[in-house]
VOGU-345679 format. One line per field, with one value per atom (N, C-alpha, C): x, y, z; atom name; residue in three letters. Coordinates in Angstrom, 2 decimals, padded with zeros to 5 digits. Example, Ala and Ser with C-alpha at 12.3 -4.5 7.8 and 13.67 -1.06 7.14 Angstrom:
<gufis>
c1: (013.19,012.30,013.20,012.85,013.67,012.90)
c2: (-005.69,-004.50,-003.30,-002.25,-001.06,000.03)
c3: (007.80,007.80,007.80,007.08,007.14,007.87)
atomo: (N,CA,C,N,CA,C)
residuo: (ala,ala,ala,ser,ser,ser)
</gufis>
This chain:
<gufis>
c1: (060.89,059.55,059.49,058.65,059.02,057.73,057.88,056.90,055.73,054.63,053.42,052.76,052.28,051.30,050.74,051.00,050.43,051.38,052.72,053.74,054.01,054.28,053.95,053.12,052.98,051.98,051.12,050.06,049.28,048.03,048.19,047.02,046.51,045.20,044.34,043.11,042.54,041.29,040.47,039.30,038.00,037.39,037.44,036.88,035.49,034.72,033.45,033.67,032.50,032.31,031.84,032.04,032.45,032.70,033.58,034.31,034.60,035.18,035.49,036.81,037.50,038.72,038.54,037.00,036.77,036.80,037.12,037.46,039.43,039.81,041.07,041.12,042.07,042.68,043.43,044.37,045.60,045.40,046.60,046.24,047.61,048.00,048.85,048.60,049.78,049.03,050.24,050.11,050.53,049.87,051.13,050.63,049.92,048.66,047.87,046.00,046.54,045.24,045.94,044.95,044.89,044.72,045.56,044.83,044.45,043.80,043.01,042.22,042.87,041.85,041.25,040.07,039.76,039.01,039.96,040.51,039.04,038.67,037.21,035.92,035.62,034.30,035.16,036.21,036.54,036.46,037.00,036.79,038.04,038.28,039.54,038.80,039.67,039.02,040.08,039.87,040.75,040.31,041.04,040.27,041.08,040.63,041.72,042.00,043.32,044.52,043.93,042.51,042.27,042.51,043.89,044.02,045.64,046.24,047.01,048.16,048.69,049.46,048.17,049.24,048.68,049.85,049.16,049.60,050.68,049.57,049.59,048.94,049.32,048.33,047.57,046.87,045.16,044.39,044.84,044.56,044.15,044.92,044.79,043.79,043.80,042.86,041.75,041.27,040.12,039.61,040.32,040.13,039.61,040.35,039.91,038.48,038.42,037.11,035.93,035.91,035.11,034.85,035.42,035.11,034.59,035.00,034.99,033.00,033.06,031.22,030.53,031.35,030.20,030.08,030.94,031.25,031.94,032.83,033.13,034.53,034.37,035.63,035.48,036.15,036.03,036.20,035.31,035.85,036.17,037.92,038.74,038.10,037.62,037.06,038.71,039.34,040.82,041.82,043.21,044.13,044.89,045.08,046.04,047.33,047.61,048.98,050.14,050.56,051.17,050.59,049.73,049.57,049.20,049.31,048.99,050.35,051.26,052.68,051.97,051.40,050.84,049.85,048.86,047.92,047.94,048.78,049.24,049.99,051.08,051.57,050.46,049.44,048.21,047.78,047.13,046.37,047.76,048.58,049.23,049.41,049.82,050.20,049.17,047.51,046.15,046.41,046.27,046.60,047.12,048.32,049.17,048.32,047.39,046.37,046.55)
c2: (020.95,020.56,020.44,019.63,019.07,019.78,020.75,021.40,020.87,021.67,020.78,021.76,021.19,021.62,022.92,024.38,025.52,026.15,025.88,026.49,027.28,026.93,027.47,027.51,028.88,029.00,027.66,026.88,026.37,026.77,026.79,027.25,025.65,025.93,024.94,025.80,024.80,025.31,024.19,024.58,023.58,023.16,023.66,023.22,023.52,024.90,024.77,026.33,026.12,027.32,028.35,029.01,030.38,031.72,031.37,031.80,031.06,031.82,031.00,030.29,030.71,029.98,029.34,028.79,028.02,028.97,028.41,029.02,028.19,029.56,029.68,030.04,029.71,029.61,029.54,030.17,030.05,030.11,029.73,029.58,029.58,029.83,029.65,029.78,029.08,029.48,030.72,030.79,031.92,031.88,031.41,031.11,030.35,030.66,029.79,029.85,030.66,031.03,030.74,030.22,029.96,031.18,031.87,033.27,032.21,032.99,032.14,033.04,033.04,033.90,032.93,033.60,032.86,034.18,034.24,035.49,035.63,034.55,034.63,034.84,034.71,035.33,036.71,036.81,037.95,038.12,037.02,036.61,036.39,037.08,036.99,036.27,035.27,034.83,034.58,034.19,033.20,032.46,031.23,029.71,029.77,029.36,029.15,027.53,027.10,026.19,025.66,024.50,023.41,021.81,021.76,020.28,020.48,019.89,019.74,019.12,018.14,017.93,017.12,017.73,017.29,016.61,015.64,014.49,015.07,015.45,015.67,016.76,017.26,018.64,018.84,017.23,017.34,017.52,016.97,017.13,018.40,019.08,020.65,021.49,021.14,021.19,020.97,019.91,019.22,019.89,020.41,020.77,022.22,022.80,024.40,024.56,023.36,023.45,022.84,022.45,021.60,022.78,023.52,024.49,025.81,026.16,027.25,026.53,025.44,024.77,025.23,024.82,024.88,026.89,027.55,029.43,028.98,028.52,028.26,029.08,030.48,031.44,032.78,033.60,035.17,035.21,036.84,037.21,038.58,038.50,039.91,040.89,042.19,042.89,043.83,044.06,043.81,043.26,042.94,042.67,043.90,043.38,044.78,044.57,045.71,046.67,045.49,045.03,043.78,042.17,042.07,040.88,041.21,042.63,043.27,042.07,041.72,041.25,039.56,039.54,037.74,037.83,039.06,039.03,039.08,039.96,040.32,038.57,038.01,036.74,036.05,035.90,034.83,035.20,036.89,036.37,036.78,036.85,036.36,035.07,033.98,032.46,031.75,032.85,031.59,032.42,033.15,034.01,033.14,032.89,031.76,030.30,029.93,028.82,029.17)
c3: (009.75,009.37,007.85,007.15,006.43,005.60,003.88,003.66,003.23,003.41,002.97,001.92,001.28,-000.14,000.49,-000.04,000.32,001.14,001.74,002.17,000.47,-000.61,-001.78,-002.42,-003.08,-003.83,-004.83,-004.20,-005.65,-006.52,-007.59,-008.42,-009.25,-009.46,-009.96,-011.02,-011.36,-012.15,-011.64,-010.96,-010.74,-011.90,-013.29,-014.78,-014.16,-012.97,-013.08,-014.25,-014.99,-016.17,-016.11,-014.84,-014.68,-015.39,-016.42,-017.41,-018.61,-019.54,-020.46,-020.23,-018.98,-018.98,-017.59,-016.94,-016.09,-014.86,-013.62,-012.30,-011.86,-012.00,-011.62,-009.95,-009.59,-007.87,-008.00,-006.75,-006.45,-004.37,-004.06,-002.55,-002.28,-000.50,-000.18,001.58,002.37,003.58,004.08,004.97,006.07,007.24,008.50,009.40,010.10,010.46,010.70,009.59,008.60,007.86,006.26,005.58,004.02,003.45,002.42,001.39,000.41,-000.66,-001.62,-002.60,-003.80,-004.84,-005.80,-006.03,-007.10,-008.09,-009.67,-010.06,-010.97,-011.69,-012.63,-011.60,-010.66,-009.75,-009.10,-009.29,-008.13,-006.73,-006.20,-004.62,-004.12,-002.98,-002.03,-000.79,-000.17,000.90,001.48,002.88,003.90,004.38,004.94,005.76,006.71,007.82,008.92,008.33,008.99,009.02,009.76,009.43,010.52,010.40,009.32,009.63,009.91,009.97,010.95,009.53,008.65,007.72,006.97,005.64,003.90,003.53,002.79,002.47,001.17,000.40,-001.33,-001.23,-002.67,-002.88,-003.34,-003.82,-003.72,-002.96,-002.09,000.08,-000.05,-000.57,-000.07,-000.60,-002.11,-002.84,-002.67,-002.19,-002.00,-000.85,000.24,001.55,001.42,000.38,000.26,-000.45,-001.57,-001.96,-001.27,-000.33,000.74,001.48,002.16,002.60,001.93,000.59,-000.15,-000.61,-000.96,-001.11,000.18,001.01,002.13,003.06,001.97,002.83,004.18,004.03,005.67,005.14,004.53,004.48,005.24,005.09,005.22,004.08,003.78,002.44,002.92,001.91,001.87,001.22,001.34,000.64,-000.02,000.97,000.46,001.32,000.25,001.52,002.17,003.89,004.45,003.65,004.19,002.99,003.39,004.33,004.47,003.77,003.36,002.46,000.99,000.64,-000.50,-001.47,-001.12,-002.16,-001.80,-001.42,-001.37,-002.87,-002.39,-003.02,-004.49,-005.03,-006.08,-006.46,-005.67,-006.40,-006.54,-005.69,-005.64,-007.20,-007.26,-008.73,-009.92,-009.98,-011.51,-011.39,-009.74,-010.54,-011.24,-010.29,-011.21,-012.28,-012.97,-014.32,-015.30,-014.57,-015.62,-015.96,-015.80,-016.01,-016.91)
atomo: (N,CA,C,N,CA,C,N,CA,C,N,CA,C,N,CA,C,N,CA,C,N,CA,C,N,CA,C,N,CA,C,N,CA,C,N,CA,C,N,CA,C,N,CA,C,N,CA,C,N,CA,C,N,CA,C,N,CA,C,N,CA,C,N,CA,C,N,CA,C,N,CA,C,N,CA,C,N,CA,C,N,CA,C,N,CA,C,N,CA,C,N,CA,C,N,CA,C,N,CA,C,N,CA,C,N,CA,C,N,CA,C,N,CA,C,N,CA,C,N,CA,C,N,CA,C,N,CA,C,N,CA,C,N,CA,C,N,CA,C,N,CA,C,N,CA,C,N,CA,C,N,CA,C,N,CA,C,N,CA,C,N,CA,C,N,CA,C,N,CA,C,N,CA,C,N,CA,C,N,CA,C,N,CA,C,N,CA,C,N,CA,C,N,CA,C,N,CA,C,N,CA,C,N,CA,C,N,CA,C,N,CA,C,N,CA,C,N,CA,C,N,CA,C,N,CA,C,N,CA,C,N,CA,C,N,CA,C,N,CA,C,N,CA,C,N,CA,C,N,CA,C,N,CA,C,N,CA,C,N,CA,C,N,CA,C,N,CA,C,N,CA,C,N,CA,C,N,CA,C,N,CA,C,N,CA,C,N,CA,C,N,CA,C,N,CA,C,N,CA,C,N,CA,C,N,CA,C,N,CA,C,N,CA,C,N,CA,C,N,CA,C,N,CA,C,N,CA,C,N,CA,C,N,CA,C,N,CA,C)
residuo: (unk,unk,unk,unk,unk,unk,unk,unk,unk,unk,unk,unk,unk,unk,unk,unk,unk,unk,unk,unk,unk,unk,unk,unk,unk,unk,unk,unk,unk,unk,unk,unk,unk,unk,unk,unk,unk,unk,unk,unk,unk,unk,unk,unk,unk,unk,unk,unk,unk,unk,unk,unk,unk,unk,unk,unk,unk,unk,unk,unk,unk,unk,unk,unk,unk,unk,unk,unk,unk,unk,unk,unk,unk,unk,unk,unk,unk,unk,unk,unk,unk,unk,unk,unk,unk,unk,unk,unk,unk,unk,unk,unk,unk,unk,unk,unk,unk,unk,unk,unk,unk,unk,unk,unk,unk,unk,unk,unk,unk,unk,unk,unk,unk,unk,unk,unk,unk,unk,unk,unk,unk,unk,unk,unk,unk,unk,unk,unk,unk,unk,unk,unk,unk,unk,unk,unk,unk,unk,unk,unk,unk,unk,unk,unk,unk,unk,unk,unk,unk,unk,unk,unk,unk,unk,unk,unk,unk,unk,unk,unk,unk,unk,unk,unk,unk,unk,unk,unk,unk,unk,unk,unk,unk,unk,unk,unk,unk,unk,unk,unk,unk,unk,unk,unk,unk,unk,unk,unk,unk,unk,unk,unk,unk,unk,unk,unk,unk,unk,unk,unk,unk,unk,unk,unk,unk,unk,unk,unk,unk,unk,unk,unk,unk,unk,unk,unk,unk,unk,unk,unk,unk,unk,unk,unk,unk,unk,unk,unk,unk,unk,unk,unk,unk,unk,unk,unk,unk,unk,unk,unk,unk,unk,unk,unk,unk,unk,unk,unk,unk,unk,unk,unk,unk,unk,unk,unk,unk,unk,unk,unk,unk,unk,unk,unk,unk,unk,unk,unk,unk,unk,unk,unk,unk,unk,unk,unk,unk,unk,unk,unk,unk,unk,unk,unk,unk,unk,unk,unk,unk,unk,unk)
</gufis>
């Protein structure tokens, strides 16, 4: 199978002004569910995996924020002790923005 955008880690900045260094994200999937921080509001979330292949990794982008507009997430209040090493890579790669 051939990988798709979010089999690795991607980070972005939406440029909304949040912060002084905007709104940072990072995402990745696992399984059949999206993790997803976004490190300047302080929000852990998950999306379930409802499209099926991404093109590009704007696709993906675009898809997480379409949903992340409309709350169509869970929010992690934390991660279990098994996605604790996701969580931790999730917020240093948005960090690196």
């Amino acid at each position: 199978m051939a990988k798709r955008p979010g089999d690795e880690i991607v980070v972005w900045n939406t440029g909304r002004k949040y912060t002084e260094h905007g709104q940072r994200m990072a995402a990745k999937i696992v399984g059949n569910t999206i993790y997803v921080v976004d490190i300047d509001r302080g929000l852990d979330m998950m999306f379930p995996l409802v499209f099926a292949e991404l093109a590009v990794e704007r696709d993906f982008i675009a898809q997480i924020m379409a949903m992340y507009d409309k709350g169509m997430f869970v929010s992690l209040w934390t991660f279990q002790s098994e996605e604790t090493e996701l969580h931790v890579a999730l917020i240093e790669a948005a960090g690196r923005l």
